[in-house]
C-alpha positions in Angstrom: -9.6 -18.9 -26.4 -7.2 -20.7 -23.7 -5.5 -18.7 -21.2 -2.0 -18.2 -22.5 1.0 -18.5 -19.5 1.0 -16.1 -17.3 3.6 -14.6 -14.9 4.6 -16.6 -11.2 4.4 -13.4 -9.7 4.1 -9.5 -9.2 7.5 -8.9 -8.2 8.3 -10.1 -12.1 6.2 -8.3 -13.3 7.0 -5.2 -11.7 11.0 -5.9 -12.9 9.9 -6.7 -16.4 8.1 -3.2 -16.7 11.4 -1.4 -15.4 13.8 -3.4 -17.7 11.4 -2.7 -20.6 10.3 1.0 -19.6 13.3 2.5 -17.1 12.5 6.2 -18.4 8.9 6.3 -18.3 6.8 7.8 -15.9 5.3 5.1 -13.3 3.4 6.8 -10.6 2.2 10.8 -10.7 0.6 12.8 -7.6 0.4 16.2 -6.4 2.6 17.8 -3.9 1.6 20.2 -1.3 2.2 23.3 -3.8 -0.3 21.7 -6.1 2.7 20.8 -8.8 2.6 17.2 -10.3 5.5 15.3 -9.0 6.8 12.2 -11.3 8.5 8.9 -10.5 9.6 6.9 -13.7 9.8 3.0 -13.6 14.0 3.1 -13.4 13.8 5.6 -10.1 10.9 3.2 -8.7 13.3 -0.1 -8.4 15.9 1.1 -5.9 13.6 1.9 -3.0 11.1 -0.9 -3.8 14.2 -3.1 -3.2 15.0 -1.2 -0.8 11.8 -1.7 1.2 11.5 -5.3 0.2 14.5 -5.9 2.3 13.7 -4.2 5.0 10.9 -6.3 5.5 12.7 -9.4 5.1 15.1 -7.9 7.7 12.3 -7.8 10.1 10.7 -11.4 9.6 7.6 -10.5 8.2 5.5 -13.1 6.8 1.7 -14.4 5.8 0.9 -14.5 9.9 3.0 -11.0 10.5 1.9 -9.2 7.5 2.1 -5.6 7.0 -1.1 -3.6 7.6 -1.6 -0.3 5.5 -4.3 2.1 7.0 -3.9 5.2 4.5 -4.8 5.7 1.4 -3.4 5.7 -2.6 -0.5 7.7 -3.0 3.3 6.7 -3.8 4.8 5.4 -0.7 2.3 3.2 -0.5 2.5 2.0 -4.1 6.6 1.8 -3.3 5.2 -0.3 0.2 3.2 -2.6 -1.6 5.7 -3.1 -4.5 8.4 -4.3 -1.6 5.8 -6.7 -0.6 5.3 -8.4 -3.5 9.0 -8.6 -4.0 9.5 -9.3 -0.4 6.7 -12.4 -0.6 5.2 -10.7 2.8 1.2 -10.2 2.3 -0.4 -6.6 2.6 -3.3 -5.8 4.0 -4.5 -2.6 2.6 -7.7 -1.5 4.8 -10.5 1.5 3.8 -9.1 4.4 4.8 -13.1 4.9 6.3 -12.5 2.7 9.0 -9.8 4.7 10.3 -11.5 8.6 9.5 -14.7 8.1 9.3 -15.7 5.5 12.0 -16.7 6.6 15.1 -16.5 3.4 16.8 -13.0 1.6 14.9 -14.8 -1.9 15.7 -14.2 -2.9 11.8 -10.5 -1.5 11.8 -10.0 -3.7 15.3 -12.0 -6.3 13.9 -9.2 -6.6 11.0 -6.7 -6.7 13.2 -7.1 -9.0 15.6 -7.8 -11.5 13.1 -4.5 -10.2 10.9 -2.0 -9.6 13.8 0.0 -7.2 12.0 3.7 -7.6 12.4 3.8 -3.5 10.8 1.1 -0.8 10.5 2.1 1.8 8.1 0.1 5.5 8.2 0.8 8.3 5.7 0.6 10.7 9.1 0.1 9.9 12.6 -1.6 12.6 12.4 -5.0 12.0 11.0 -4.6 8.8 12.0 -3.5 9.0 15.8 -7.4 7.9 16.8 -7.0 4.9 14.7 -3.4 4.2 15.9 -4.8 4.4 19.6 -7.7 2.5 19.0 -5.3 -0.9 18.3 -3.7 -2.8 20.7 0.0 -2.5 19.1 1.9 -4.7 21.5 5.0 -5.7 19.5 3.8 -4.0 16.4 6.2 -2.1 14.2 4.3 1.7 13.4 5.8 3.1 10.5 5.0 6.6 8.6 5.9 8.6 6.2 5.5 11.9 8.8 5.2 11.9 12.4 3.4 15.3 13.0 1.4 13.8 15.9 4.9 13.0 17.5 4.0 9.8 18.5 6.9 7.5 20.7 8.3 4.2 18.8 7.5 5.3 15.4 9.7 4.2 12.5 10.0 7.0 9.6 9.5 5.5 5.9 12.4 7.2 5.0 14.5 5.3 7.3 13.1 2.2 6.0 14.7 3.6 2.2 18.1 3.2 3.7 18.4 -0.3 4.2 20.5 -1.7 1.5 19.2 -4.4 -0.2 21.3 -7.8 -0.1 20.7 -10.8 -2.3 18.3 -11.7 -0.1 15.6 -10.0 -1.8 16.6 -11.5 -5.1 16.0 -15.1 -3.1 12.4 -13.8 -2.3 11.6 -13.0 -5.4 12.5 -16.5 -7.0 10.7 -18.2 -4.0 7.3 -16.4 -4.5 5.0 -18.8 -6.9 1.2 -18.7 -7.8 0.1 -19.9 -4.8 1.9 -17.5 -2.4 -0.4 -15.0 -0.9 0.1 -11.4 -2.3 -2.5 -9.4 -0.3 -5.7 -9.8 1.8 -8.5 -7.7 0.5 -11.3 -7.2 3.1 -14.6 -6.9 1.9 -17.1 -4.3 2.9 -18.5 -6.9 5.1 -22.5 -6.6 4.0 -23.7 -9.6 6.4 -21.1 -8.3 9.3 -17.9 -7.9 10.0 -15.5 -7.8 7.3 -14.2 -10.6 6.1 -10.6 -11.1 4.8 -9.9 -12.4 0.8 -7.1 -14.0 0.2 -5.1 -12.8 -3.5 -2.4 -14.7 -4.2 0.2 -13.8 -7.0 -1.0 -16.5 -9.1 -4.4 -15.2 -9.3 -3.5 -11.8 -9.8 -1.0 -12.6 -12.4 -3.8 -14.5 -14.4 -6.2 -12.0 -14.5 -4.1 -9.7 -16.1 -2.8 -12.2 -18.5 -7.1 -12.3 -19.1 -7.1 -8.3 -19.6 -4.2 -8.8 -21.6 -5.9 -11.3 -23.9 -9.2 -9.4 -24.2 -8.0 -6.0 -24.4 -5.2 -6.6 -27.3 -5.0 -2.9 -27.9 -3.6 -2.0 -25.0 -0.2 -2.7 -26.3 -0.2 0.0 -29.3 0.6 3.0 -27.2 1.4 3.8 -23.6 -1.2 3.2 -20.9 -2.2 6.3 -19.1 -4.5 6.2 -16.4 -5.8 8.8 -14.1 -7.7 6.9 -11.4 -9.4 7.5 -7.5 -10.3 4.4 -7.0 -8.7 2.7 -3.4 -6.3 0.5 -3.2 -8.1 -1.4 -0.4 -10.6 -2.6 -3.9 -10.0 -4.9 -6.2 -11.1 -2.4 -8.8 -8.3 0.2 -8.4 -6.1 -2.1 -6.2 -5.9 -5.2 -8.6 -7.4 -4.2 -12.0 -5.9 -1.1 -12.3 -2.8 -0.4 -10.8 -1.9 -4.4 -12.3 -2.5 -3.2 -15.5 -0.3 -0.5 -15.3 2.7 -2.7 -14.2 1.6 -5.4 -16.8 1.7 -2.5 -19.7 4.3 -0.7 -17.8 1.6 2.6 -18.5 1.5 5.6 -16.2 -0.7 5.9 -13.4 -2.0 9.7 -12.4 -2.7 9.1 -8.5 -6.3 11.1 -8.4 -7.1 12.3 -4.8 -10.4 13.1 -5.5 -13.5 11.1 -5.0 -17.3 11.0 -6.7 -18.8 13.6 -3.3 -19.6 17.1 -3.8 -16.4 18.2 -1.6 -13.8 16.3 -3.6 -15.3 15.5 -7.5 -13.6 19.0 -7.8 -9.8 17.3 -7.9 -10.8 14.9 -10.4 -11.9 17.4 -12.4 -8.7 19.5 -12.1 -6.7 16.2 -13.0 -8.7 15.0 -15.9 -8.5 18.3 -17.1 -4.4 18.6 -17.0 -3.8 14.8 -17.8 -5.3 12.8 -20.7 -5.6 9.6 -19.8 -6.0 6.6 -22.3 -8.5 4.3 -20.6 -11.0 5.7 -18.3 -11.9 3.3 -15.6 -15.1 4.2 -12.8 -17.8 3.1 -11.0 -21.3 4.4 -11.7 -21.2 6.7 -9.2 -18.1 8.2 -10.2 -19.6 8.7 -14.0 -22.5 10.5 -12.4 -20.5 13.2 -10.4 -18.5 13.7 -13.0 -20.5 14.1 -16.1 -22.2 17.4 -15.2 -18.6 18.8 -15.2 -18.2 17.7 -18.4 -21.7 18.5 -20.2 -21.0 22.2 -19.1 -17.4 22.2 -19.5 -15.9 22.2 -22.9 -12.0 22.5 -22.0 -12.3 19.8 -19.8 -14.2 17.3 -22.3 -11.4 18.3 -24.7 -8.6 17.1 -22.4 -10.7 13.7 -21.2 -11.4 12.2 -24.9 -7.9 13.5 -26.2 -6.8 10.0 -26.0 -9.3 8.1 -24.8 -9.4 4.9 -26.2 -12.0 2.8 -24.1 -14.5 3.7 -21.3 -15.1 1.3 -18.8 -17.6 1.0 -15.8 -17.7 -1.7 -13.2 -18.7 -2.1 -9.8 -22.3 -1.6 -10.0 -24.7 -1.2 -13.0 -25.0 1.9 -15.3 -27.9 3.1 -15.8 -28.6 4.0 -19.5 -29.4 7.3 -19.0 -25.8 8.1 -17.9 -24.3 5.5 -21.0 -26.4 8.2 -23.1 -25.4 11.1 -21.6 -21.5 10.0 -22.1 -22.1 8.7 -25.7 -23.5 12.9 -26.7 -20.3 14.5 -24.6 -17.9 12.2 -26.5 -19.8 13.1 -30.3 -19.9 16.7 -29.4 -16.4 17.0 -28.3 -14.8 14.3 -30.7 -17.3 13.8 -33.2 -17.3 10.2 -33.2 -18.5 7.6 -30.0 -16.0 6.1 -27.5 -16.1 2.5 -27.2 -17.3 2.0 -23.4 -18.1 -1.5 -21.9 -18.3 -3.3 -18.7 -17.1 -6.1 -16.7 -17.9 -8.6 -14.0 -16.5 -9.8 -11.1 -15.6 -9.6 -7.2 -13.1 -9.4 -4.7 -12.8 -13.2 -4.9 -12.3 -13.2 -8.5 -9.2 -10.7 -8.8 -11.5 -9.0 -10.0 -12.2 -9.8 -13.9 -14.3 -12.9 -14.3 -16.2 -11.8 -17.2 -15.9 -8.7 -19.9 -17.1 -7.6 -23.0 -14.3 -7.0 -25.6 -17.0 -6.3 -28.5 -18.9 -3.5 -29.0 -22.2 -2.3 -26.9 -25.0 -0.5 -27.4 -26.7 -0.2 -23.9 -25.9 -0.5 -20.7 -25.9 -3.7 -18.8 -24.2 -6.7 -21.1 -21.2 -7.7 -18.7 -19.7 -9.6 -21.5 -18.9 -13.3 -21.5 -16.1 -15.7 -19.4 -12.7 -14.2 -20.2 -10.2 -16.8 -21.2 -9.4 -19.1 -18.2 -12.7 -18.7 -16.6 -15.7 -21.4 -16.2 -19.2 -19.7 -15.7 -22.0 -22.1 -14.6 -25.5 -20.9 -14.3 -27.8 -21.9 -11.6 -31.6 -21.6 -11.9 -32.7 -19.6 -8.4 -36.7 -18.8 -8.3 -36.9 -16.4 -11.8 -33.2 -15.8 -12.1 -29.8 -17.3 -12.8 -27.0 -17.7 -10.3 -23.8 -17.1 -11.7 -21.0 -19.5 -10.5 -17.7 -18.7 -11.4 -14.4 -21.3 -11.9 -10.7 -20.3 -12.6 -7.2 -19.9 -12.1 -7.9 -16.5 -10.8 -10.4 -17.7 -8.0 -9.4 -17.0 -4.2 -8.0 -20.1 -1.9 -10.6 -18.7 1.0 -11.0 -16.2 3.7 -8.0 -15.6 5.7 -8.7 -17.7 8.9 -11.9 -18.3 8.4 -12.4 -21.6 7.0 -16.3 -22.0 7.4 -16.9 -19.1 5.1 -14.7 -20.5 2.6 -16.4 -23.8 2.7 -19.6 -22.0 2.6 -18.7 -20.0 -0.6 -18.2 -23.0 -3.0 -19.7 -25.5 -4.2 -19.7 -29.2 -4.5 -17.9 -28.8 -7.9 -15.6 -25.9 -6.7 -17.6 -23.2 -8.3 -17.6 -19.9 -6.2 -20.7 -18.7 -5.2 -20.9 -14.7 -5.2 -24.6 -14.5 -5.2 -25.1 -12.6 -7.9 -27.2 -12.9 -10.9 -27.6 -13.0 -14.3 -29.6 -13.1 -17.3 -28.7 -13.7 -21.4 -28.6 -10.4 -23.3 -30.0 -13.0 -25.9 -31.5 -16.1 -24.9 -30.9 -17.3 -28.7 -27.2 -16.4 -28.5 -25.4 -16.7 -25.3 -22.1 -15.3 -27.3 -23.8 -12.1 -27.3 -23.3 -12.0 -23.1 -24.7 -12.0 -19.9 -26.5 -9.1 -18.1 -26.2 -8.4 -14.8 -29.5 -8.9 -13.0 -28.4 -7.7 -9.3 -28.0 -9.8 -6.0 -30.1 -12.6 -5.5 -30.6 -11.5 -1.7 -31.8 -8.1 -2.5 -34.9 -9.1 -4.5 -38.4 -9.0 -2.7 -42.2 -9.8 -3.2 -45.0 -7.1 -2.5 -47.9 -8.2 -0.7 -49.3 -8.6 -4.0 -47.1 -11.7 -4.3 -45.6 -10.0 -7.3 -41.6 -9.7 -7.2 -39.9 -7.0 -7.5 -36.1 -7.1 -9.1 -34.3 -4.5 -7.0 -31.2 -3.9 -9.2 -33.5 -3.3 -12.8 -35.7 -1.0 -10.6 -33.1 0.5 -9.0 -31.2 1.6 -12.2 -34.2 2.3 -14.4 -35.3 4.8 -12.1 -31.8 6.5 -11.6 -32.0 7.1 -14.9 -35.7 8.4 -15.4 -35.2 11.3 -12.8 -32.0 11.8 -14.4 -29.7 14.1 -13.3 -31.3 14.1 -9.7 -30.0 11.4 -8.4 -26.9 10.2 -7.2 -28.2 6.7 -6.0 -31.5 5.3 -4.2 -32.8 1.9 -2.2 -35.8 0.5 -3.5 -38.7 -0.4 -0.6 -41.5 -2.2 -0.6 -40.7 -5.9 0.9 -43.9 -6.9 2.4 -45.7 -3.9 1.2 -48.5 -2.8 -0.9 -46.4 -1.2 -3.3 -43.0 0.4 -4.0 -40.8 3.4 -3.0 -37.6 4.9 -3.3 -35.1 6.1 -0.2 -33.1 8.7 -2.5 -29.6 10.8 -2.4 -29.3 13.5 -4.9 -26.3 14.7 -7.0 -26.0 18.5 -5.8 -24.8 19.6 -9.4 -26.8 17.5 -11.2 -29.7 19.0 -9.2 -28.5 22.9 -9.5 -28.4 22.0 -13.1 -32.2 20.9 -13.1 -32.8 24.8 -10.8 -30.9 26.6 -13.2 -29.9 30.4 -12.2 -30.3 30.9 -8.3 -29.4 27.4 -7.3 -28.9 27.4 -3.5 -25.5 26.2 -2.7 -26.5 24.5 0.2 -27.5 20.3 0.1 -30.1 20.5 2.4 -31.8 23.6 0.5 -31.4 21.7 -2.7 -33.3 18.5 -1.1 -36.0 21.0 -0.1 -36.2 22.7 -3.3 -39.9 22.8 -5.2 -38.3 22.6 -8.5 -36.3 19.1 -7.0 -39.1 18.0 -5.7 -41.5 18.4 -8.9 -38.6 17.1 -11.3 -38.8 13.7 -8.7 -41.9 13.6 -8.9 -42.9 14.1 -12.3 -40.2 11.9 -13.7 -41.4 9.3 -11.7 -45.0 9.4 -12.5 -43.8 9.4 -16.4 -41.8 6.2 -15.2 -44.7 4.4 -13.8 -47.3 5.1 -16.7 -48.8 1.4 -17.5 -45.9 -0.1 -15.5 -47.1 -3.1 -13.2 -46.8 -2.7 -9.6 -43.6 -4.3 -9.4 -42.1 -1.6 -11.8 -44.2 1.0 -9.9 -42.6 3.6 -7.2 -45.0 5.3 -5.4 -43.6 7.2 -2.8 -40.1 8.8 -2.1 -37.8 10.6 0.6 -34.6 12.6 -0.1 -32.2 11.6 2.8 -29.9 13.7 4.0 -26.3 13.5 4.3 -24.6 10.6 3.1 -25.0 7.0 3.5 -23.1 5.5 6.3 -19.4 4.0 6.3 -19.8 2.5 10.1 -23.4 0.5 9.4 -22.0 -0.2 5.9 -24.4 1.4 4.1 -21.9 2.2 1.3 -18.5 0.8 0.5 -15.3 3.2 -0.5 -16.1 3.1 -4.1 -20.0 3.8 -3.9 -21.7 0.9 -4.0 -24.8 0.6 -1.7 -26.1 -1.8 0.6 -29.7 -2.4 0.3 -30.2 -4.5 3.2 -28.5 -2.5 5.4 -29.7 0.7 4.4 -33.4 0.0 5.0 -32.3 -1.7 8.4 -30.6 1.3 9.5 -33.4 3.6 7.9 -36.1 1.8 9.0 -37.9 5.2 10.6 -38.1 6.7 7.1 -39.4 3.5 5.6 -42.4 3.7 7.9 -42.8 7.0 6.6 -43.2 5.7 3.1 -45.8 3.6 4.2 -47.6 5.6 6.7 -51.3 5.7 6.0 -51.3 10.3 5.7 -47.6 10.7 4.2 -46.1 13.9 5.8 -44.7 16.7 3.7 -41.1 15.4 3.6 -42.8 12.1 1.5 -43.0 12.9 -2.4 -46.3 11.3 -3.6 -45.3 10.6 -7.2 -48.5 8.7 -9.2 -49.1 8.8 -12.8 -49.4 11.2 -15.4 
């Protein structure tokens, strides 16, 4: 199927959806009573224009762009709209790097290389370390409160006065594919974080792609209630584009897949029905506990749900399962759930599957537009990827954009890929993890981190919310582990300590672990084999980018930066903290 024409540009796209939908709801949060607070598509237009021409006003432009630090809520959808209308470039950065860092070397990092012409912050407040941390020299702060009183700053609702001239209807009309929409910055797994150029034209074509694949979407009004950040091309790109390309409603979810905050998705998804439910594999996990115990809310979630969708990192079957009995018990019928593929780079959707699935795993085939060309590497198949909704390059950084293609312009994620069925490559491709992640025992046998790594999340199912395979260079296999507290209290039963760390040290944890492993391992090879575990505590690490904002782990790193507990694995009498698993 060719890729049909697709739209020059956001700012169109956001104008089509207000002309077509004025009196529909656009963007939904929660206000500080708790209440739902709606903006419709008609009451949207007026201060994105107004924005839009405030940053025209002030001469901001691809090497001024604006800079947002805090997270998904409606100003900055309203800020990001003007920017696309305005033709300036925003930079929307992980709100981790700001509250979570200790250091703020990534959120300096950025922007140096940027050289912001505006930084905008929900609150100085939270943010007044971040804010001091930058050298702001002829930078414009702007917020939405001040409660840190900080000198200079610019209120958002001043910016909403401006009135906007024809000017912005000039910016609009002068914005074409090739203008640059956004830099995304990656998570920055080999160092620093690297900036991803999105122009309009790529975005634009992707969700031409959805549009194509996903016909259905048209047949009743999108709702989506969705966490994921901004500062992703998951819920910055895929999702909040598809709600201006269907002119749907978007339910701003400030929760998060952690023990403090799945709570607030919960309370959402329990109020608000949405249509399409979009998560990565750690979001699925926290949540499904909440729903296998909770029939109200499993009423509300599959009211309308018309489509499942995970993406980001592979499900593990166990948790596909688990959905598939919750939707047949509550609905009496299965859900259609699928996956996708794709990155940053590729806006995101490079590949999907718009047929129906049985398991886990099948990513689907090229979506219209999109070349895929597979490279033999050792055992496995680079997947190369070719389309109108391919990045230009790496803001300022032309040797890593030379690096990432090849000779015939293919981009080069890294990733790989195998045929669901080699005797029918319409059937799909399956993601077989990153190339750079897979190892060889000492035994010369390899092992294939991202199969292990997901077959064994779902044989100690509910345990775990996510683990790092070990074993490069060693005589066999092990498993760095972080459990999901509820799925965990589930597996106690009555008398569940509340407490993380008491869970961790459990008996009954420790025996489910080590059990479901040794059932895992029975007459599995050595390179399917895991041996040894350790429950780490906490969570994995924002500032040595252990783990990006949406939950997916860094393998590498990790082991790098737990390199003491690795030696434990392996030492020759494992202490008590090790979990010796065997066989049945």
């Amino acid at each position: 199927m060719p890729l049909e024409t697709y739209d020059a540009n956001l700012a169109e796209v956001f104008r089509t959806a207000v002309d077509a939908q004025p009196d529909r709801v656009f963007l939904a949060e929660r206000n500080a009573g708790g209440s739902w607070e709606h903006l419709t598509y008609a009451q949207a237009r007026r201060p994105v224009d107004a924005l839009a021409q405030a940053l025209i006003d002030r001469g901001l432009s691809a090497d001024r762009p604006v800079m947002a630090l805090s997270g998904n809520a409606v100003d900055h959808a309203l800020l990001m709209l003007a920017c696309h209308t305005a033709g300036v470039p925003l930079a929307p950065i992980s709100v981790a790097y700001s509250l979570q860092s200790q250091d703020h070397a990534k959120l300096k990092h950025i922007a140096a290389l940027l050289q912001p012409g505006l930084v905008y912050v929900a609150d100085t407040e939270p943010f007044a370390a971040a804010l001091a941390a930058l050298d702001l020299h002829n930078v414009e702060v702007v917020a939405s409160r001040n409660r840190a009183n900080r000198e200079g700053v610019t209120l958002f609702s001043e910016l909403l006065k401006t009135a906007p001239g024809p000017a912005v209807d000039r910016a609009v009309a002068g914005i074409g594919p090739n203008t640059t929409a956004k830099f995304l910055f990656t998570s920055g797994s080999t160092g620093l974080p690297k900036g991803v150029i999105n122009t309009h034209g790529m975005l634009t074509a992707n969700q031409q792609m959805i549009a194509q694949v996903w016909p259905f979407l048209v047949e009743e009004p999108l709702v989506l209630v969705d966490w994921l950040p901004w500062n992703h091309t998951f819920g910055g790109n895929h999702n909040f584009n598809m709600i201006l390309r269907q002119a749907g409603s978007l339910y701003i979810d400030a929760g998060k897949p952690v023990p403090a905050l799945i709570g607030e998705t919960v309370r959402n998804l329990a109020e608000i029905s949405p249509t399409i439910y979009l998560n990565v594999p750690a979001g699925f996990a926290a949540l499904l506990p909440h729903l296998e115990r909770d029939e109200a809310l499993a009423k509300s979630f599959f009211a309308k749900l018309r489509l499942i969708l995970y993406a980001g990192a592979a499900l593990p079957d166990d948790l596909w399962q688990r959905l598939e009995v919750v939707a047949v018990r509550t609905t009496g019928e299965r859900i259609p759930m699928t996956s996708s593929w794709g990155t940053t780079e590729t806006s995101p959707l490079a590949t999907a599957a718009h047929f129906s699935l049985e398991r886990a795993g099948v990513v689907g085939i090229p979506v219209p537009g999109v070349e895929l060309k597979l490279v033999p590497s050792g055992d496995k198949l680079e997947i190369r990827v070719r389309g109108p909704n391919i990045t230009p390059g790496y803001w300022r950084r032309t040797d890593l954009t030379q690096a990432a293609f090849d000779e015939e312009g293919f981009y080069r994620p890294g990733d790989a890929v195998r045929f669901a069925n080699p005797a029918d490559p319409a059937a799909g491709v399956v993601f077989d993890g990153r190339i750079s992640e897979d190892f060889k025992l000492t035994t010369g046998t390899w092992v294939h981190v991202g199969a292990l790594r997901v077959a064994t999340l779902g044989a100690a199912s509910p345990a775990l919310q996510d683990a790092v395979v070990t074993g490069e260079n060693r005589p066999f296999g092990g498993l760095l582990v972080w459990l999901n507290a509820a799925g965990c209290r589930t597996i106690v039963g009555a008398g569940a300590p509340p407490a993380p760390e008491e869970i961790a040290r459990h008996p009954v944890v420790r025996e489910h672990l080590r059990r479901a492993l040794a059932v895992w391992n029975k007459g599995r090879s050595s390179s399917h084999r895991i041996e040894r575990v350790i429950v780490l505590d906490g969570m994995p690490s924002i500032d040595a980018n252990e783990i990006t904002d949406k939950g997916y782990i860094n393998q590498r790193l990790v082991l790098e930066r737990r390199s003491a507990e690795v030696e434990r694995l392996y030492a020759e009498t494992p202490d008590a903290g090790v979990i010796v698993v065997g066989s049945l």
